[in-house]
C-alpha positions as CSV (number, residue, x, y, z in Angstrom):
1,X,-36.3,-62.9,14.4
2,X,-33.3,-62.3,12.4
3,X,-30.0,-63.8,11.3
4,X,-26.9,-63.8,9.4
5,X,-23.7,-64.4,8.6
6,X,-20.6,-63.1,8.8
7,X,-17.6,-63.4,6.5
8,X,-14.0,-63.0,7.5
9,X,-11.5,-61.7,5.5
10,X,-9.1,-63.9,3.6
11,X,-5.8,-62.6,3.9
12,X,-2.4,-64.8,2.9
13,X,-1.1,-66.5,5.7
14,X,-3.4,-65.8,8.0
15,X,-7.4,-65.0,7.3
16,X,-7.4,-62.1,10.4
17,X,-4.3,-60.9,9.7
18,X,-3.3,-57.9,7.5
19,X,-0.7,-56.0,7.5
20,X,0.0,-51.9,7.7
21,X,-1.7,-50.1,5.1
22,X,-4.0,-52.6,3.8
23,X,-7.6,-51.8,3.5
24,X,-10.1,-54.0,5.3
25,X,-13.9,-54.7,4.0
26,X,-16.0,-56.8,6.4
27,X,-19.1,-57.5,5.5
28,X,-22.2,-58.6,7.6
29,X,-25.3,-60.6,5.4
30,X,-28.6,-60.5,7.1
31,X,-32.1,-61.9,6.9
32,X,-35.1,-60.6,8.7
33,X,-38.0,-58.4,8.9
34,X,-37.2,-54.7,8.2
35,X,-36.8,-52.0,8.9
36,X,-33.2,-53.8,10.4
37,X,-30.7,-51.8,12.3
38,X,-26.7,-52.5,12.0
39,X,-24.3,-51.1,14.0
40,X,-20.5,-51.9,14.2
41,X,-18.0,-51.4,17.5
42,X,-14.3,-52.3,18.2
43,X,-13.7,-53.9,21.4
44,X,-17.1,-52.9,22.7
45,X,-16.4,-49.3,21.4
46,X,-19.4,-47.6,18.8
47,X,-17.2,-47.0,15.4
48,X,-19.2,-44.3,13.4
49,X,-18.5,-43.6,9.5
50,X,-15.9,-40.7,9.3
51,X,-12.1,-40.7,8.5
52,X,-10.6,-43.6,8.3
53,X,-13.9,-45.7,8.5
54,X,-16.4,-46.0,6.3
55,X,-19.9,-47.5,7.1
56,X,-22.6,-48.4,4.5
57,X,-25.6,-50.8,4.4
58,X,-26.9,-52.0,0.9
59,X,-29.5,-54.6,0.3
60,X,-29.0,-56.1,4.0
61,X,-25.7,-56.5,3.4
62,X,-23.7,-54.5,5.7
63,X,-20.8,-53.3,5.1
64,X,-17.4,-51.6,7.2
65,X,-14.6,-50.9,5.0
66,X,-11.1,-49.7,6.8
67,X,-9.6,-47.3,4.6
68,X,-5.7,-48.1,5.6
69,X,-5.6,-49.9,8.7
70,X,-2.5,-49.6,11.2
71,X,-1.4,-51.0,14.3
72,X,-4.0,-49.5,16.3
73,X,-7.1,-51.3,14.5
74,X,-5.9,-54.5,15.8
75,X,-9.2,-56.0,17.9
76,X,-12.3,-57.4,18.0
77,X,-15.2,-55.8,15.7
78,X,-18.6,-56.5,16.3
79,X,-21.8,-56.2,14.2
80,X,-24.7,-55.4,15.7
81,X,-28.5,-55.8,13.8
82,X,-31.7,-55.6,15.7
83,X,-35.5,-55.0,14.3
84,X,-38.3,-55.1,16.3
85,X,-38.4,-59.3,17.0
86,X,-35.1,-59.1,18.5
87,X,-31.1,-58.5,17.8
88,X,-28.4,-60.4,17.2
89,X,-24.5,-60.1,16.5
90,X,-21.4,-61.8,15.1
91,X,-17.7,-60.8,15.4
92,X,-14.3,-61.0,14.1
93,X,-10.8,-60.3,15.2
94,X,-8.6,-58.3,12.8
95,X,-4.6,-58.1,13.2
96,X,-2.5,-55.6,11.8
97,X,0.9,-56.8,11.8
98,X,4.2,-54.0,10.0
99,X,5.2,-54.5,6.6
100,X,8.0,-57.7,6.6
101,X,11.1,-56.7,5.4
102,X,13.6,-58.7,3.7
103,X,17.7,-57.4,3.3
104,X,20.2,-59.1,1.3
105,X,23.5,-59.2,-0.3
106,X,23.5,-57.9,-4.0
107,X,23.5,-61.6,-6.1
108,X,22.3,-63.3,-4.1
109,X,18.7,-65.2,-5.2
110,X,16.1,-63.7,-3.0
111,X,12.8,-66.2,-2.4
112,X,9.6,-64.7,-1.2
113,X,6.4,-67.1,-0.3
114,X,3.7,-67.5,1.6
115,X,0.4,-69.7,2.1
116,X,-2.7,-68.8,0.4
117,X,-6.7,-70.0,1.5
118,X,-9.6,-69.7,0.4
119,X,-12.7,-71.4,-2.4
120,X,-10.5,-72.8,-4.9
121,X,-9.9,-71.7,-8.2
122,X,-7.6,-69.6,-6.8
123,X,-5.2,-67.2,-9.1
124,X,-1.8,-65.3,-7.7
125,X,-0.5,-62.4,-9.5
126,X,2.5,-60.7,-8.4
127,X,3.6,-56.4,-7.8
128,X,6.5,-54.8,-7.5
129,X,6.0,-51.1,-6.6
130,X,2.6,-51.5,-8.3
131,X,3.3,-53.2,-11.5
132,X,2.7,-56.1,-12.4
133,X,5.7,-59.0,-12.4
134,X,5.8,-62.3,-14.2
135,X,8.0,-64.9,-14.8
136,X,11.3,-63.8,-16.5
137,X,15.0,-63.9,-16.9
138,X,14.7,-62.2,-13.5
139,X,11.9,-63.6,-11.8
140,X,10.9,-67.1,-10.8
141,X,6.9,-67.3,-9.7
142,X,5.1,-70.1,-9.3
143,X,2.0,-71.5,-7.5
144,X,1.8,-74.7,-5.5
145,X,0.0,-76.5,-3.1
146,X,-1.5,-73.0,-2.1
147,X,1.9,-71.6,-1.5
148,X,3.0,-68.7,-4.0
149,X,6.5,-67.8,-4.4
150,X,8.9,-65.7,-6.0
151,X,12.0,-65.8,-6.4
152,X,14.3,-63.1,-7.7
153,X,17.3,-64.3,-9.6
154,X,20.9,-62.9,-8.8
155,X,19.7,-59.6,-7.2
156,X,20.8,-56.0,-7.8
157,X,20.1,-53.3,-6.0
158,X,17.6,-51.5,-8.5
159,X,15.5,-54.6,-7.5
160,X,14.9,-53.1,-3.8
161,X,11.3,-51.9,-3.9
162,X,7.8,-53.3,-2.5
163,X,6.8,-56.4,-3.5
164,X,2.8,-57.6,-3.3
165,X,1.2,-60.9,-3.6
166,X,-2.5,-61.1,-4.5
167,X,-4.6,-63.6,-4.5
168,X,-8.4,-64.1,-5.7
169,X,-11.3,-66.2,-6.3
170,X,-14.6,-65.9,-7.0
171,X,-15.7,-64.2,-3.4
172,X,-13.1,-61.8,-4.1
173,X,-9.4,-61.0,-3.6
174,X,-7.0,-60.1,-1.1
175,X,-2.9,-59.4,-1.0
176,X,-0.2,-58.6,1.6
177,X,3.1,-56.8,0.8
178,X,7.2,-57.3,1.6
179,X,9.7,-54.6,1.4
180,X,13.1,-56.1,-0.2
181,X,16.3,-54.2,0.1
182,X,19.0,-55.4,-1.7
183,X,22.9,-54.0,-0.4
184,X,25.4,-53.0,-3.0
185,X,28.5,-55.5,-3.0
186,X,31.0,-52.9,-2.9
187,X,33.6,-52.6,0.1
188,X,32.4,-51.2,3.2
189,X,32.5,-47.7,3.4
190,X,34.9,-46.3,6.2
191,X,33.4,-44.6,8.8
192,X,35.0,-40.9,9.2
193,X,35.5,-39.7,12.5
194,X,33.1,-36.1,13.8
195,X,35.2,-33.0,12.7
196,X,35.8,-31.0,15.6
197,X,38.5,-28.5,16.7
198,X,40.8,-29.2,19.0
199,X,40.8,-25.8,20.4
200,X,38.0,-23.4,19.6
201,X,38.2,-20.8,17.1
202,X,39.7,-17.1,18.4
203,X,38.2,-14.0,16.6
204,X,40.6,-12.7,14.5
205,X,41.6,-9.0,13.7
206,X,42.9,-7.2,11.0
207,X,45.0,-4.1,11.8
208,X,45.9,-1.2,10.1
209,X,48.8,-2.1,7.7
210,X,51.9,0.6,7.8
211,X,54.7,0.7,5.7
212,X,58.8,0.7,7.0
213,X,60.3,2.7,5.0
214,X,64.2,1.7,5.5
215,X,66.9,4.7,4.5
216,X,70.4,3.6,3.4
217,X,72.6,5.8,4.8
218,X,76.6,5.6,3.5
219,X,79.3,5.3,6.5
């Protein structure tokens, strides 16, 4: 016979939910007599290793890694091991949600946070557009009660970006990411009427010039 286990992927707020353009790893730990089998499917539906899947098996630990998930990944994945005493499966459902956007008014303080689980220790680090953010003049981060947050003090527009919170432990790490778009405080702009002509355009032609000569003539 065989068995195993299955381990969900911890992602903030939610362990099955990620969000657009994440990448997903699940990974399937067996035990059995070999030679084992392993097979994944999506809502019943054989997934086979080739664009954006990717399928490996390593020390009976199998593994199906989602290169950059979107909407359409949302489901229920199985995996499937069998040898010759038997088979077995586990699953797990995966949500892809969009990317959560935040707008606000240039100056204003602009507070981004969200719940965090998993083994604890657990450490937060926070991205903006890749790079890593700490706690400055500008930003306020801190790390409670397994909620991270981060506020940005007295925005300005250059602060618009993509923000990432990650999180990670010993079993590994996982993030999740907010656009912020910060509007300039200037007046609105006024909106200009479409240009059009009131009559259309005539085709216009240049003739031959001639010139009048005038004669004085004395009475």
């Amino acid at each position: 016979c065989i068995s195993f286990r299955f381990y969900l992927p911890r992602i903030k707020l939610s362990p099955r939910e990620v969000t657009v353009g994440d990448s997903i790893e699940m990974e399937c730990h067996m035990t059995g007599s070999t030679p084992i089998k392993v097979t994944w499917s999506k809502d019943h539906k054989d997934i086979r290793s080739g664009g954006n899947y990717k399928i490996s098996c390593v020390e009976n630990t199998a593994h199906l890694t989602i290169l950059k998930a979107d909407k359409g990944d949302t489901g229920k994945y199985f995996c499937h091991a069998s040898n010759d005493m038997g088979k077995d499966s586990c699953s797990t459902d995966i949500s892809v949600k969009g990317i959560l956007h935040i707008e606000d008014m240039e100056g204003k303080l602009v507070k981004i946070e969200g719940r965090v689980s998993g083994s604890q220790p657990v450490s937060v680090s926070w991205f903006k557009d890749g790079k890593e953010i700490h706690s400055s003049d500008k930003y306020d981060i801190s790390f409670k009660s397994n909620v991270a947050v981060l506020c940005i003090k007295s925005s300005q527009v250059t602060d618009s970006g993509r923000y990432s919170c990650q999180a990670s432990n010993e079993a590994g790490r996982a993030s999740c990411d907010v656009t912020v778009g910060i509007l300039g405080g200037s007046a609105p702009t006024k909106k200009l009427d479409n240009l059009f002509f009131i009559e259309e355009p005539k085709s216009v032609h240049v003739t031959e010039s001639k010139t009048l000569k005038v004669e004085k003539r004395n009475l």
